[in-house]
C-alpha positions in Angstrom: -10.6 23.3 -18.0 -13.4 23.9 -20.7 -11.8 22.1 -23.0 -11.7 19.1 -20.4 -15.2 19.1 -19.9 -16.6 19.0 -23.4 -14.1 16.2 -24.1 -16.0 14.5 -21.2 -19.2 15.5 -22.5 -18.5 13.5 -25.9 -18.0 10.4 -24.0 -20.2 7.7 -24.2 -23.0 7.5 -21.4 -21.4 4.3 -20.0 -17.5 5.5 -20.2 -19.0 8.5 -18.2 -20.3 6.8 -15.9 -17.2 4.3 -15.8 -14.6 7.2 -15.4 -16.8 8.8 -12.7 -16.7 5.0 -10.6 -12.6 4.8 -11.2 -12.7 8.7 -9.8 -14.4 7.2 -6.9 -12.5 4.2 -6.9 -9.1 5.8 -7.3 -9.7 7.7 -3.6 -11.0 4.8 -2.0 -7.4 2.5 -3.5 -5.5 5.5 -2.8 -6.8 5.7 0.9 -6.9 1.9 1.5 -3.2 1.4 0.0 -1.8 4.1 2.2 -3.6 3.6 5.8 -5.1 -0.1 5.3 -2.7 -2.0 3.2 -3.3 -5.5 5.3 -7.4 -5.0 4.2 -6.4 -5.0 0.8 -7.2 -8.2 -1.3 -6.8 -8.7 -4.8 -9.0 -11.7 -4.9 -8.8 -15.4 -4.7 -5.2 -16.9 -5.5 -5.6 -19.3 -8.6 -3.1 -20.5 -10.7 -1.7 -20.0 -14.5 -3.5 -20.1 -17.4 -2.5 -23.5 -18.9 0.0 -21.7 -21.8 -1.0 -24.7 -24.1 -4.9 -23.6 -24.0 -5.6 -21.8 -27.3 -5.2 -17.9 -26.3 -8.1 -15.7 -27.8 -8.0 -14.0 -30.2 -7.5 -10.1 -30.3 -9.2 -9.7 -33.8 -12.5 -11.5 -32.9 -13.4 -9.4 -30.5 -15.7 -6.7 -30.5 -14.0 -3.1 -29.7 -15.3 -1.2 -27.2 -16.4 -4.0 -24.7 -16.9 -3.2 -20.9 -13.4 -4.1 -20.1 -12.0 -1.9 -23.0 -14.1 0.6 -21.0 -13.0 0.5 -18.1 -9.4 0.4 -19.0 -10.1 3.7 -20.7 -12.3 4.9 -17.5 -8.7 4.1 -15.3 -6.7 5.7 -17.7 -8.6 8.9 -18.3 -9.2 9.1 -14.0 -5.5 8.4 -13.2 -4.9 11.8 -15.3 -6.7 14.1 -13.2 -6.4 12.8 -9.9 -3.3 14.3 -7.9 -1.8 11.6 -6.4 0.0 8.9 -7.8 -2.0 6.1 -9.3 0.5 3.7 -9.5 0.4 -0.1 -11.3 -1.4 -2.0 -8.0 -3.9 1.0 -7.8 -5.5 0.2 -11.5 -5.0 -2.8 -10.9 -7.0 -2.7 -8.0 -9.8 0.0 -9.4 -10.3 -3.0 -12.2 -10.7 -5.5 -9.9 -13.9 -3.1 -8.1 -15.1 -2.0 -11.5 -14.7 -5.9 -13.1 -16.6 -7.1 -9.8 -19.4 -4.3 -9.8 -19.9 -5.2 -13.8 -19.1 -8.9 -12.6 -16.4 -9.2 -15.6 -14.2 -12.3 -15.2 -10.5 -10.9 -14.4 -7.0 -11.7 -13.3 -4.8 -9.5 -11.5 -1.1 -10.7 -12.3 2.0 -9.7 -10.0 5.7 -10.1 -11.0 8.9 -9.7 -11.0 11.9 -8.5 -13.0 15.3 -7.4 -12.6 16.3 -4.3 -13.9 20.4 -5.3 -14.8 21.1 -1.2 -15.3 19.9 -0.4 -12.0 20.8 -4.0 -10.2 17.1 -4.1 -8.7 13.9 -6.1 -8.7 11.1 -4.5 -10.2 7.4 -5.2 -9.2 4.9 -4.6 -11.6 1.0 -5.7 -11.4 -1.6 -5.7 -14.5 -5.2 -6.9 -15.0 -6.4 -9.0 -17.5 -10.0 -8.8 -18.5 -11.7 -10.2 -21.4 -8.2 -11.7 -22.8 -6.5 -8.6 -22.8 -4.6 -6.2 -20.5 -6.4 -3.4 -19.2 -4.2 -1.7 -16.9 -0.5 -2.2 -16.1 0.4 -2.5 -19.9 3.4 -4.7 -20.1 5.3 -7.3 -22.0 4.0 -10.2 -19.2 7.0 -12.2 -20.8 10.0 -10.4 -19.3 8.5 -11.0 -15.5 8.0 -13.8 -13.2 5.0 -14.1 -12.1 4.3 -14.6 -8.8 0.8 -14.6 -7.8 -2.1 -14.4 -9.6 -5.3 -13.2 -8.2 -9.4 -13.7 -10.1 -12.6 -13.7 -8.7 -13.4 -17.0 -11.1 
């Protein structure tokens, strides 16, 4: 427990204060998602990013950005929270945190079929600042089917 709280002690003030919001956020998603799930909105539907836009790129951007923080912030609250925090979770904790640091994002949900198991698999991620931040896939192997931004 010590040791836990030192390591949170040598975070930044911001990522503090970020992880603190996703601590707060994670009980309000996990309460909405169990009791409320028809209140729950991702944001406004909009479609694909035209694939033949230039994509941007990784290396030019600066480390360490809001959205960097706050996919740490989701990450290091979904550790110490004892309930599951499950892909739609993040993905809704970005969503509040990329609204309250008003942070363009997308929320992205698809679909894949897992051939060992013979099922469909759903899996949702965010995408802020050109990269994923939570629900860290390969957004290749599913098919999308809706995509959610506040743009």
């Amino acid at each position: 427990m010590i040791r836990k709280i030192k390591t949170f002690l040598r975070l930044s003030p911001q990522l503090k204060l970020m992880t603190l919001q996703a601590l707060v956020f994670s009980v309000y998603t996990g309460l909405a998602f169990a009791f409320f799930k028809r209140y729950v909105r991702f944001g406004k539907i909009s479609v694909p990013v035209d694939s033949n836009s230039p994509s941007p790129d990784p290396e030019s951007k600066v480390k360490d950005t809001r959205a960097d923080n706050i996919a740490r912030a989701i990450q290091i609250s979904s550790q110490y929270i004892p309930w599951k925090n499950v892909c739609r979770h993040q993905a809704y904790q970005a969503k509040l945190l990329c609204n309250f640091y008003k942070i363009p994002y997308q929320v992205f949900i698809g679909f894949k079929k897992d051939e060992d198991k013979k099922e469909i698999q759903a899996h949702a991620w965010t995408v802020a600042e050109g990269r994923i931040i939570t629900g860290f896939c390969n957004p290749g192997e599913y098919t999308i089917q809706s995509i959610y931004s506040n743009e």
